[in-house]
Backbone as CSV, one residue per row, in Angstrom:
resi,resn,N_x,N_y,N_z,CA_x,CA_y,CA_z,C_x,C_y,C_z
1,UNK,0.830,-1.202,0.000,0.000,0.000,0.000,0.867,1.256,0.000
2,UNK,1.806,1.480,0.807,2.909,2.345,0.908,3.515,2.606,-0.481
3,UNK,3.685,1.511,-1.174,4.606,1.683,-2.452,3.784,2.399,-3.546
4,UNK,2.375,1.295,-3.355,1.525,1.862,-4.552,1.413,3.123,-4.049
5,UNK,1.136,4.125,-2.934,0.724,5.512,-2.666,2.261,5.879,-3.491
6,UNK,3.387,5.863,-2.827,4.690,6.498,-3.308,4.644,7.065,-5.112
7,UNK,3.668,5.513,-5.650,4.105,5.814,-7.259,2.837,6.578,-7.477
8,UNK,2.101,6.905,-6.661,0.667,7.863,-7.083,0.680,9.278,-7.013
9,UNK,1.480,9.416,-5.912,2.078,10.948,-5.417,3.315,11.136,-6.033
10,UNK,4.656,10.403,-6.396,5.819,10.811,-6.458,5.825,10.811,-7.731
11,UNK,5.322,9.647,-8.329,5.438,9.108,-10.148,4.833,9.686,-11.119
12,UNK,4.996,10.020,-12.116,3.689,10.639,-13.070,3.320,9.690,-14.321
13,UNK,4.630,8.665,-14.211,4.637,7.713,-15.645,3.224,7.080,-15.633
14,UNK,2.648,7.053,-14.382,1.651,6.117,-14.386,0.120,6.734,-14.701
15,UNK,-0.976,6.156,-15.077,-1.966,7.046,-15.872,-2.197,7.781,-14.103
16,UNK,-2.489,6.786,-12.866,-2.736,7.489,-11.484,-2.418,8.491,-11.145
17,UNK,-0.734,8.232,-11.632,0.172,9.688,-10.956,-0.132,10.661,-11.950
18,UNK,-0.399,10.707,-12.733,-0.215,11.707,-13.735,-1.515,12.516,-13.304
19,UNK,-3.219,11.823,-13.236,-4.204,12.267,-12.831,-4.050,12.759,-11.454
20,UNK,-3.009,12.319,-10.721,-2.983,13.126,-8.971,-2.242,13.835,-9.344
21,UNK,-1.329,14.160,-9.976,-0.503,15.437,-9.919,-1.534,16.281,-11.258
22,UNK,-2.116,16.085,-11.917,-3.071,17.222,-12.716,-3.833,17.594,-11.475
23,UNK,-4.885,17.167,-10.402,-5.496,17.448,-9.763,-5.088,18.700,-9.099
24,UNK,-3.659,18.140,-8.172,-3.047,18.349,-6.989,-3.157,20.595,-7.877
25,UNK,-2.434,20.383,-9.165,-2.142,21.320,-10.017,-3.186,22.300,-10.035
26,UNK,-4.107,21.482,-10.431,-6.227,22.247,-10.570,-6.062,22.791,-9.099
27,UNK,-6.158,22.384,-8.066,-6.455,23.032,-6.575,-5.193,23.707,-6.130
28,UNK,-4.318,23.560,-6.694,-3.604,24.792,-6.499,-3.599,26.155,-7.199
29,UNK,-3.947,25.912,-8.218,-4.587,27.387,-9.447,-6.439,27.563,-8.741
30,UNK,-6.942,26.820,-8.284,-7.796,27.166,-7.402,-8.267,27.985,-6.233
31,UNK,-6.760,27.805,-5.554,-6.992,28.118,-4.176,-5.990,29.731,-4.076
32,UNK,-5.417,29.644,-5.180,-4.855,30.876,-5.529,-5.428,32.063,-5.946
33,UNK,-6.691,31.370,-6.979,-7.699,32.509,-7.435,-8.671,32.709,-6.560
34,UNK,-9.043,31.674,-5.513,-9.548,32.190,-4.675,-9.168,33.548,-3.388
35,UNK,-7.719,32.921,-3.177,-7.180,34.285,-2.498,-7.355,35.542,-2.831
36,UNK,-7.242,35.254,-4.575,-6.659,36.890,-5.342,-8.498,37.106,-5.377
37,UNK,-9.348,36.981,-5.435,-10.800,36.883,-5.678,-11.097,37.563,-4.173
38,UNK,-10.740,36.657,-2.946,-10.944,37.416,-1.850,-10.710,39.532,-1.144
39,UNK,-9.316,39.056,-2.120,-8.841,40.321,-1.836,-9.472,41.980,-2.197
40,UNK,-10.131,41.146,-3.553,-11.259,42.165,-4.265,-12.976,42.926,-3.055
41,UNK,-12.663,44.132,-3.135,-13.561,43.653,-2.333,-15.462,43.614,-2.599
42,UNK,-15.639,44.422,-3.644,-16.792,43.717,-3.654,-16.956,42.419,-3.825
43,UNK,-16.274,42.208,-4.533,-16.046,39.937,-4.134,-16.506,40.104,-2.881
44,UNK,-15.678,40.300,-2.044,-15.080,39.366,-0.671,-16.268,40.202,0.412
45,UNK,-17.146,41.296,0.079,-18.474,41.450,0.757,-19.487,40.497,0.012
46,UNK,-19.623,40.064,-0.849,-20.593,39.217,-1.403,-20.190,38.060,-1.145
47,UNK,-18.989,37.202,-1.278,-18.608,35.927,-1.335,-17.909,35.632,-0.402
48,UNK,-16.993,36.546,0.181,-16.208,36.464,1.408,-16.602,35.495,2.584
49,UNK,-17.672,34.816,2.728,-17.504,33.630,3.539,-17.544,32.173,3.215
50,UNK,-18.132,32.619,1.852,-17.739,30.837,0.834,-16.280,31.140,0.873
51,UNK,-16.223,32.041,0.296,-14.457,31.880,0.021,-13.383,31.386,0.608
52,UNK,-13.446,31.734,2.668,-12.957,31.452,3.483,-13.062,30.087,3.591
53,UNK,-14.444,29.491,3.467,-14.357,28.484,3.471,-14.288,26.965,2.925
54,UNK,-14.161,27.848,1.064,-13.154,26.946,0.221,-11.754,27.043,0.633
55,UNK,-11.178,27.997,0.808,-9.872,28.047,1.456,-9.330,26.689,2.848
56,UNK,-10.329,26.713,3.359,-9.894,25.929,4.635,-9.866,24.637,3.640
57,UNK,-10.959,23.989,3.202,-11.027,23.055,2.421,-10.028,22.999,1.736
58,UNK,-9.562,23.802,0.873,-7.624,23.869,0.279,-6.804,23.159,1.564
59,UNK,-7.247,23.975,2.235,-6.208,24.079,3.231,-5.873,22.674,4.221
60,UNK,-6.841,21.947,4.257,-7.217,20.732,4.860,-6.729,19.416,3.818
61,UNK,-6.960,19.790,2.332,-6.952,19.164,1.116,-4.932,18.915,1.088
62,UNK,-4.336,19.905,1.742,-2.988,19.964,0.860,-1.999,19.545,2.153
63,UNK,-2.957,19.694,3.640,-2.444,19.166,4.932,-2.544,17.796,4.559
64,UNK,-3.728,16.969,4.141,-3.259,15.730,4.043,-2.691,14.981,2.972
65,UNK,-2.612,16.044,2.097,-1.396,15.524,0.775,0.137,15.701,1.255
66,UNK,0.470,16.597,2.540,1.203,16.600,2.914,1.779,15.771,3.926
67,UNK,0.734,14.983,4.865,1.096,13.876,5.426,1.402,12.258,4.727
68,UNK,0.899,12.406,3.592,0.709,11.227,2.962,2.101,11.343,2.421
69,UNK,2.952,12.084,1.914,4.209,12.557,1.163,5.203,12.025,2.211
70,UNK,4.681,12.695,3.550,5.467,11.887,4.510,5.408,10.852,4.938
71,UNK,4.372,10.102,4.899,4.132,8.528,4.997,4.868,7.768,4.099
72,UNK,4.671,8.393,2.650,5.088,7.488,1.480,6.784,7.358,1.831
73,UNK,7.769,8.193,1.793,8.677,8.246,1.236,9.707,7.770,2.354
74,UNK,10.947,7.104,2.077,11.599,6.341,3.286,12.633,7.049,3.892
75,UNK,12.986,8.515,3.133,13.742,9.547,4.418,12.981,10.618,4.087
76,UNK,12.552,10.688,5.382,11.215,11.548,5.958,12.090,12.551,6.159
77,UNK,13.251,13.050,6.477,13.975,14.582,6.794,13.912,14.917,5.606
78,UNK,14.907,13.755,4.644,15.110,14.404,3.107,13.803,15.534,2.413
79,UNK,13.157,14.539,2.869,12.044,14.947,1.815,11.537,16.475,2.031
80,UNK,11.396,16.607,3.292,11.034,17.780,4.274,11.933,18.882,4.241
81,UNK,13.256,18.474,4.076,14.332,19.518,3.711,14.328,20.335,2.505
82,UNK,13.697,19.128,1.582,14.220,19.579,0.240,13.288,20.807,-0.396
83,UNK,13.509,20.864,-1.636,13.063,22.486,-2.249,11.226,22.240,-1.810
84,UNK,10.933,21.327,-2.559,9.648,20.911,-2.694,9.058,20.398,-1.739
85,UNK,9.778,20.037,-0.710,9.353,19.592,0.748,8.743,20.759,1.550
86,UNK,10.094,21.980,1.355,9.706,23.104,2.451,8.686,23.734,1.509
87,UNK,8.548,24.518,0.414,7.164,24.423,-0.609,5.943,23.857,-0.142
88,UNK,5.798,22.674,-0.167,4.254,21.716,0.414,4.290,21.922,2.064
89,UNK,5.391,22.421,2.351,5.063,22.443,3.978,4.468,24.384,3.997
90,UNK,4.900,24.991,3.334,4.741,26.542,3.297,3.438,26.555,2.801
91,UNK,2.530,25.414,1.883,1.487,25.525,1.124,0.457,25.675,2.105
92,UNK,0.803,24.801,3.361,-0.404,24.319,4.687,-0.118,25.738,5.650
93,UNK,0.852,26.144,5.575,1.090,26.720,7.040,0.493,28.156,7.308
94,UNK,0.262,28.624,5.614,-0.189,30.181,6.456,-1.923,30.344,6.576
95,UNK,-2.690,28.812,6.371,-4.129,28.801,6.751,-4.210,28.547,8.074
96,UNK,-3.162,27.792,8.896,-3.058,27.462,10.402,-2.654,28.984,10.895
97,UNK,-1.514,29.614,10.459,-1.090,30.786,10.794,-2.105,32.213,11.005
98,UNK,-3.049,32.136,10.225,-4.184,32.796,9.565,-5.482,33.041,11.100
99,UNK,-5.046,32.142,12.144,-6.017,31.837,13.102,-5.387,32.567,14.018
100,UNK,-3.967,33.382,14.043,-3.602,33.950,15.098,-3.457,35.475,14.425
101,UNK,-3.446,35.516,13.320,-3.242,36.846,11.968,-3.681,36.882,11.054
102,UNK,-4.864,37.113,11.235,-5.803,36.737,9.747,-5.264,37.485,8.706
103,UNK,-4.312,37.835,8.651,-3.614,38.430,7.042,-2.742,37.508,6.467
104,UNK,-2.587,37.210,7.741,-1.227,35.566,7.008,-1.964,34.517,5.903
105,UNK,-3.405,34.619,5.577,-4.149,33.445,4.797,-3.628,34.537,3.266
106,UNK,-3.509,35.597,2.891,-2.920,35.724,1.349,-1.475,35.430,1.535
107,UNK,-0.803,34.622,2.349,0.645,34.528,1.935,0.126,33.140,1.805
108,UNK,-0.952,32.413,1.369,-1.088,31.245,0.520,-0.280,30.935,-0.930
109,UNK,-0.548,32.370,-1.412,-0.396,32.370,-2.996,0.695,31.533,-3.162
110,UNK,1.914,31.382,-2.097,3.231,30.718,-2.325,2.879,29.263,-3.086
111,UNK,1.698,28.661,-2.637,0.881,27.843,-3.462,1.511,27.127,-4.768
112,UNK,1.924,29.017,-5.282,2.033,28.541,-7.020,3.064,28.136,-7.346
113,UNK,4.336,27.871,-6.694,5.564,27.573,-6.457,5.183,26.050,-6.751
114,UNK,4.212,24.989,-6.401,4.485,23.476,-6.490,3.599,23.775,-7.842
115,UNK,2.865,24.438,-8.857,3.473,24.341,-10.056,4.277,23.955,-10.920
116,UNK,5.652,24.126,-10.559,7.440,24.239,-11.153,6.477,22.272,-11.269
117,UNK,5.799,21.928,-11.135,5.825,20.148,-10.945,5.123,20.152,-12.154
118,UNK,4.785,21.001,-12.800,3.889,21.142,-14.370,5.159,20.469,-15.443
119,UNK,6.356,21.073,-15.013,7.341,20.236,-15.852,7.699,18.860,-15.317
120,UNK,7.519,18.730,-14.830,7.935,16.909,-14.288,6.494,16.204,-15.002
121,UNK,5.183,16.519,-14.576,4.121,16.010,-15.316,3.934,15.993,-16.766
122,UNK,4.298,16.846,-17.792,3.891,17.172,-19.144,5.683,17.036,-19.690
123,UNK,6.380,16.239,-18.774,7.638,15.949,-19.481,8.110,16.915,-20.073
124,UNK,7.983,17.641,-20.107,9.090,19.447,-20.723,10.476,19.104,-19.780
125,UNK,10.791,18.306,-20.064,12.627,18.011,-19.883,13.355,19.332,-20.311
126,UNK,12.912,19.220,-21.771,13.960,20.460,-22.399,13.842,21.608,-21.311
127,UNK,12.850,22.083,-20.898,12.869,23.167,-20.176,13.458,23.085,-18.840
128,UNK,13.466,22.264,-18.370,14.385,21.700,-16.529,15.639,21.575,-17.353
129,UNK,16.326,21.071,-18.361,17.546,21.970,-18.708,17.807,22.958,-19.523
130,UNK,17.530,23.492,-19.918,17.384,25.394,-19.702,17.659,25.701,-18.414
131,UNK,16.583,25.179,-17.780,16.391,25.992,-16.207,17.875,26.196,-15.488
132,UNK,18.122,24.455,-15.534,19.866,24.549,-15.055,20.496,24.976,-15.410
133,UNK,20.870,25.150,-17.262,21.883,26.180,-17.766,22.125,27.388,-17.090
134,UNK,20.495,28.008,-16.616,20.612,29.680,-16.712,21.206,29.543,-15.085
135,UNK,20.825,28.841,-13.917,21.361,28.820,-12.140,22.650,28.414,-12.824
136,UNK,23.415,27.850,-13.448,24.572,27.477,-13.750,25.241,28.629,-14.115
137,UNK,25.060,29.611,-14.962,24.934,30.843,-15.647,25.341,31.530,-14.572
138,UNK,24.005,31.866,-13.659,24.615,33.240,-12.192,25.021,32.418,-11.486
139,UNK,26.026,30.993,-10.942,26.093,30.910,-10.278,27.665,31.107,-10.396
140,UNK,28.084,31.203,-11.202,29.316,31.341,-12.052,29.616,32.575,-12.374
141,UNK,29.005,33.501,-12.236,28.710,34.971,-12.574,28.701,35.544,-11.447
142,UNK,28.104,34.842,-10.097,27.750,35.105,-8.839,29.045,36.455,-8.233
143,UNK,30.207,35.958,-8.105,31.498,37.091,-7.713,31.652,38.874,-8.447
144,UNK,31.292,38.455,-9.793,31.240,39.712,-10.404,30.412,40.380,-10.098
145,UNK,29.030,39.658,-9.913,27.753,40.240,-9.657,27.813,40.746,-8.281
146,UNK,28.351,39.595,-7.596,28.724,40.505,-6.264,30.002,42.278,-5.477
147,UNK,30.405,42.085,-6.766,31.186,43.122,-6.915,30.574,44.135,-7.385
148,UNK,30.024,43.914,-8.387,29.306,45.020,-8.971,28.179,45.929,-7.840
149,UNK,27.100,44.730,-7.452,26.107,45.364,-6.561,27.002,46.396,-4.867
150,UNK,28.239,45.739,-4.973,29.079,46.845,-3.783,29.290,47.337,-4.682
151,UNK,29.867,47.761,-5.681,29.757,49.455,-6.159,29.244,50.143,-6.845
152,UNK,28.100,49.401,-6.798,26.399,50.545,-7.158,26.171,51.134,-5.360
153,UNK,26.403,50.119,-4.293,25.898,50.550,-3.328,26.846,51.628,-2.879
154,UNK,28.159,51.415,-3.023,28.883,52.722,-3.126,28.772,54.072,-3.385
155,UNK,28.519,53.654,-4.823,27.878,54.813,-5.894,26.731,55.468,-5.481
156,UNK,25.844,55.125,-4.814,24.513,55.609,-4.460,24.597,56.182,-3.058
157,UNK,25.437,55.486,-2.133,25.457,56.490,-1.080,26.253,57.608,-1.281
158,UNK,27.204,57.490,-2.261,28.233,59.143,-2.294,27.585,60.154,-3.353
159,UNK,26.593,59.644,-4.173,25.430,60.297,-5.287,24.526,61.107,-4.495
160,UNK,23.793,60.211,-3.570,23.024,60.329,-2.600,23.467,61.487,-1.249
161,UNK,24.608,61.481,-1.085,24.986,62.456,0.010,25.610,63.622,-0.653
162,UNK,26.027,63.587,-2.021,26.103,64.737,-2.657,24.854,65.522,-2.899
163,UNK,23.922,65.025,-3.398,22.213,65.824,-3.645,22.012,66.083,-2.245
164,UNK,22.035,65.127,-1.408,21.808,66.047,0.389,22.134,67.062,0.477
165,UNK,23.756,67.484,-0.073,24.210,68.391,0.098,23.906,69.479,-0.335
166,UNK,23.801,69.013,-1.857,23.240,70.249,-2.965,21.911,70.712,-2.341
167,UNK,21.045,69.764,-2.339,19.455,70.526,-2.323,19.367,70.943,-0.907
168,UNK,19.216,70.268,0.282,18.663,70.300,1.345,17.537,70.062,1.964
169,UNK,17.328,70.228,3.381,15.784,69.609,3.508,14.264,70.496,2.534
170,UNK,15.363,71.606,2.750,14.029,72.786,2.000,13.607,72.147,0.990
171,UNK,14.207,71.142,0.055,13.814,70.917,-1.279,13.314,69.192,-1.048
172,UNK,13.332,68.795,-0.350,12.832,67.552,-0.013,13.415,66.655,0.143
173,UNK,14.631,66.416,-0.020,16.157,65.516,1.203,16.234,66.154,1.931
174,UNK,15.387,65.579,3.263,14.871,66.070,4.157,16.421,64.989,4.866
175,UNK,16.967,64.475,4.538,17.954,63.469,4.914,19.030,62.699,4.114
176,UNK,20.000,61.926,4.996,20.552,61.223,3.664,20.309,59.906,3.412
177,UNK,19.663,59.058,4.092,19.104,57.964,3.645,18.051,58.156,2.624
178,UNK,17.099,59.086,2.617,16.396,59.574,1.720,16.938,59.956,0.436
179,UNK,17.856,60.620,0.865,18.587,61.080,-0.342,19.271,59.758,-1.050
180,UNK,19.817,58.880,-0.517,20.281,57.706,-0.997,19.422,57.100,-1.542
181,UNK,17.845,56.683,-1.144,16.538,56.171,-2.123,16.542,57.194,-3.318
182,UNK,16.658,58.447,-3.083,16.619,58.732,-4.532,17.054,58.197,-5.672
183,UNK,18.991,58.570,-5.055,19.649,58.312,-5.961,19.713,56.834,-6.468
184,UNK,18.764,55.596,-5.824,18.590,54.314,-5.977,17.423,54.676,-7.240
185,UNK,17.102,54.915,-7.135,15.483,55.420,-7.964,15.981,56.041,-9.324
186,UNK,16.807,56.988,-8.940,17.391,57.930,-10.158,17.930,56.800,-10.898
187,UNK,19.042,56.425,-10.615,20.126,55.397,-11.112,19.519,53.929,-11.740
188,UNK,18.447,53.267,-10.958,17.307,52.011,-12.002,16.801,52.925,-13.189
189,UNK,16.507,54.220,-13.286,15.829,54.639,-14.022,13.986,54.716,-13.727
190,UNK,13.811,54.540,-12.275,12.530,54.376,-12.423,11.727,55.550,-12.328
191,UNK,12.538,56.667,-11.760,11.997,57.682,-11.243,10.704,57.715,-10.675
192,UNK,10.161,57.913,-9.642,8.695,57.561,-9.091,8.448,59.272,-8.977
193,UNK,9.381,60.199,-8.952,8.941,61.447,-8.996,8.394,62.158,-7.540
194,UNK,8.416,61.177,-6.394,8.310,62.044,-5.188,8.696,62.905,-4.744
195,UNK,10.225,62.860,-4.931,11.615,63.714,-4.858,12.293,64.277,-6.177
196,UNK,12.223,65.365,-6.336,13.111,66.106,-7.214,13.594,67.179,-7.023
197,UNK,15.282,67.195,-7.794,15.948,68.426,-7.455,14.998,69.729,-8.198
198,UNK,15.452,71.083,-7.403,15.686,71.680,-7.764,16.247,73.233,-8.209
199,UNK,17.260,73.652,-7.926,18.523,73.702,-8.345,19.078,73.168,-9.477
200,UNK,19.618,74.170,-10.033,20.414,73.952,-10.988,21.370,72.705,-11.354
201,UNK,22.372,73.116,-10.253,23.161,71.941,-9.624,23.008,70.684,-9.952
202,UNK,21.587,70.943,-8.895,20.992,69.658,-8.172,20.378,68.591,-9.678
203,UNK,20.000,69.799,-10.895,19.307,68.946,-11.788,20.313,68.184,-12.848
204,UNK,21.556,69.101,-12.566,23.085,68.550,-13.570,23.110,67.279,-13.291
205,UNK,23.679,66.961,-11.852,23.791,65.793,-11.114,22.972,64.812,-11.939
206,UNK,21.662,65.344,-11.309,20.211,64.192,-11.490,20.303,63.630,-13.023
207,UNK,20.803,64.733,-14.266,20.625,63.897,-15.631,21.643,63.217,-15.782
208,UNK,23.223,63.405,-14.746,24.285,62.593,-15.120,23.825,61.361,-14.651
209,UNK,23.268,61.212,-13.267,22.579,60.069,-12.616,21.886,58.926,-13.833
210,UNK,20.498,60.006,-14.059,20.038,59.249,-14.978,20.690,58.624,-16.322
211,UNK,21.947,59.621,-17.238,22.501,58.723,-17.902,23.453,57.572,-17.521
212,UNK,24.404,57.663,-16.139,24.557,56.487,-16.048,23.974,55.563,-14.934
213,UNK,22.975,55.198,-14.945,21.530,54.342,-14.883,21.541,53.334,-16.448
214,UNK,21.500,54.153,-17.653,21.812,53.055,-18.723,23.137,52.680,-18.746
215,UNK,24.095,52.778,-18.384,24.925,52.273,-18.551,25.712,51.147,-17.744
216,UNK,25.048,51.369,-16.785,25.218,50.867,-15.229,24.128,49.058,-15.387
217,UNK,23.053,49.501,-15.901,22.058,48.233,-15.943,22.376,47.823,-17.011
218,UNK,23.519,47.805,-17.903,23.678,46.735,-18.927,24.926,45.687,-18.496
219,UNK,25.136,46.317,-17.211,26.777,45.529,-16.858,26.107,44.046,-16.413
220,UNK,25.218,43.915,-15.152,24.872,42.065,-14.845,24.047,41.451,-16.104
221,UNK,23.642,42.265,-16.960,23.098,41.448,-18.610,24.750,40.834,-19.118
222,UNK,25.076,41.642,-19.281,26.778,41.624,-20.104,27.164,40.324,-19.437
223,UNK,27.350,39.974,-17.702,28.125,39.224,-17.007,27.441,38.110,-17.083
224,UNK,26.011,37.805,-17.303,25.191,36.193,-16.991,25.304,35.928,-18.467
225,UNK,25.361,36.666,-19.745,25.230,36.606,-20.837,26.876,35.859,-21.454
226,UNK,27.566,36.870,-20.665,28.767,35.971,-21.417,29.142,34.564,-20.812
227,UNK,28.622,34.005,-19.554,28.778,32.793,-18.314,27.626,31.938,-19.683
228,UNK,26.608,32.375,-19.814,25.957,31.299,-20.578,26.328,30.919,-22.066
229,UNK,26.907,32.129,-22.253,28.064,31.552,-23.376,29.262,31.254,-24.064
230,UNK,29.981,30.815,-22.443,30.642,30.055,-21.915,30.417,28.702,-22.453
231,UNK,31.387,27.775,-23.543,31.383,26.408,-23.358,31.324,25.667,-21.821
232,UNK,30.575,24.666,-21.717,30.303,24.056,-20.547,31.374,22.750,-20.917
233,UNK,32.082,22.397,-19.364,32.644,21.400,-19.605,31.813,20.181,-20.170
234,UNK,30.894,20.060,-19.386,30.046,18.731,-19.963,29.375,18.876,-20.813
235,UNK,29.021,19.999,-21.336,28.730,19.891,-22.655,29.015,19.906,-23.735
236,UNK,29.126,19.001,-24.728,29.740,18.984,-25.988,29.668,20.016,-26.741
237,UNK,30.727,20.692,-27.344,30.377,21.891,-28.142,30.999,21.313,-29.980
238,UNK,29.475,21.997,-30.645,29.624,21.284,-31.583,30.125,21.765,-32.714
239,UNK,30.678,21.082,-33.725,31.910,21.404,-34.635,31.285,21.617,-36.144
240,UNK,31.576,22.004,-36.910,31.273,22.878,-38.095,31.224,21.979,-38.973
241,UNK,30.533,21.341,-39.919,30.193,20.077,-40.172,31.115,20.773,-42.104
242,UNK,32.157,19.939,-42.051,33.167,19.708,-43.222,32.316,19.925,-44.643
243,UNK,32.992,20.121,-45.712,32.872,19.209,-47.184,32.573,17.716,-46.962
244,UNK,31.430,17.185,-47.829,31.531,15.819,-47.394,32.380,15.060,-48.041
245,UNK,32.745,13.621,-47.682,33.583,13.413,-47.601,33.496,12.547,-49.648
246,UNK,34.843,12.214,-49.806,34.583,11.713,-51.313,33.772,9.880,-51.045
247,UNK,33.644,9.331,-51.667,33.228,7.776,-51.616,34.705,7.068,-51.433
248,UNK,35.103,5.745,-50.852,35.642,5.308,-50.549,36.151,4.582,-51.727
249,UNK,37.607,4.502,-52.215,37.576,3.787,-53.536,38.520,2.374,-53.395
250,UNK,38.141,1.947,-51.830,38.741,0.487,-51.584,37.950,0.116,-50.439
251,UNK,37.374,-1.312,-50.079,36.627,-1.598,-49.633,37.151,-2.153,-47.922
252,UNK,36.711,-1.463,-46.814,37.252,-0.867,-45.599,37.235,-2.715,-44.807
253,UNK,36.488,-3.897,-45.617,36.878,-4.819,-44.974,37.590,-6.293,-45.295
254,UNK,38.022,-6.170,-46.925,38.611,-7.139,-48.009,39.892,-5.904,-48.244
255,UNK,39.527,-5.026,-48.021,40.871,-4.066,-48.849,40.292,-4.127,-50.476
256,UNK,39.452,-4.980,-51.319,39.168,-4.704,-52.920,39.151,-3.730,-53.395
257,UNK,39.581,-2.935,-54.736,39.594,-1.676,-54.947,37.707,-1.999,-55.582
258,UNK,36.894,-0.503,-55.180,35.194,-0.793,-55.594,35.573,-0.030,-56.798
């Protein structure tokens, strides 16, 4: 009984597993739109107590898919440790959580995370390697990237305490941490426009800011871009396919001339 559950929940080759993991899939795109549905609120004055209490029903539904996961499988830490373990354990926990903070029931949505199991079910292999190429990609990239983000953070606090300086509180760097969100803001390019110089000065600065903002966000494209195209040791890199070759004009197992 143990084994057959293991290949119903863990397996998909089988027509069972394949129909429990489509299900498992359906009530999780379920219980998600129900959240986002709740949040609405003329919804959630009209429907707001079915809703709650399809939710628990999720919520009850994925507690005992979660005990059964632990029944089935023969290292019960492993399983619990792993990506998809702590996932199905995060899926149950913020409807229990929800009874001491009723705001904790929309950090359900995490839900959509045991999705990623849409590729294990519908066999999209190709895409689970992709997936690895690209974590292979920043993980290899990881040092530069980490260099870089210390001297943007550099860059933004001495950007940032220069406009302090320039404008002042009168003009709305009322501070320099503030002033440092600017220059975080200036420099993505997002500008949200709460804060702006103005002063002369203050607006020189702000367009040098903003031009290097483009120049600045093409550097971690540049660094994961050239890591992924990077020959991989284990992967074969493939060779430029010749002139073909002429016909053979002696026969490779008598030696006869053909």
């Amino acid at each position: 009984m143990r084994l057959r559950l293991y290949i119903i929940i863990f397996e998909s080759d089988t027509p069972a597993g394949k129909a429990f993991d489509v299900g498992v899939i359906a009530l999780i795109l379920a219980s998600v739109a129900a959240v986002m549905a709740e949040s609405v609120q003329p919804i959630n004055l009209r429907y707001g107590e079915q809703l709650r209490a399809a939710e628990w029903v999720f919520t009850v539904l994925f507690t005992m898919e979660y005990l059964l996961r632990l029944y089935c499988v023969g290292y019960k830490m492993r399983y619990a440790l792993s990506f998809f373990g702590v996932v199905d354990l995060l899926a149950v926990l913020p409807g229990y959580v929800a009874l001491l903070f009723p705001g904790a029931r929309y950090l359900t949505v995490v839900r959509l995370l045991r999705v990623l199991r849409v590729f294990r079910v519908l066999k999209l292999a190709v895409y689970m390697s992709e997936t690895t190429e690209l974590s292979r990609a920043l993980i290899a990239s990881r040092r530069k990237i980490e260099v870089f983000t210390v001297c943007v953070l550099t860059l933004v606090v001495i950007l940032g305490s220069m406009m302090y300086l320039i404008e002042g509180e009168e003009n709305g760097f009322t501070s320099i941490p503030r002033s440092i969100y600017w220059a975080i803001v200036t420099l993505t390019t997002v500008g949200y426009g709460d804060i702006s110089p103005r002063t002369n000065l203050g607006q020189f600065l702000a367009a040098a800011i903003m031009l290097l903002g483009y120049s600045i966000l093409a550097v971690p494209t540049g660094i994961v871009t050239a890591e992924m195209s990077r020959p991989h040791p284990d992967k074969p890199v493939p060779t430029p396919a010749g002139p073909p070759e002429p016909p053979p004009n002696y026969c490779k197992h008598c030696g006869g001339k053909l």
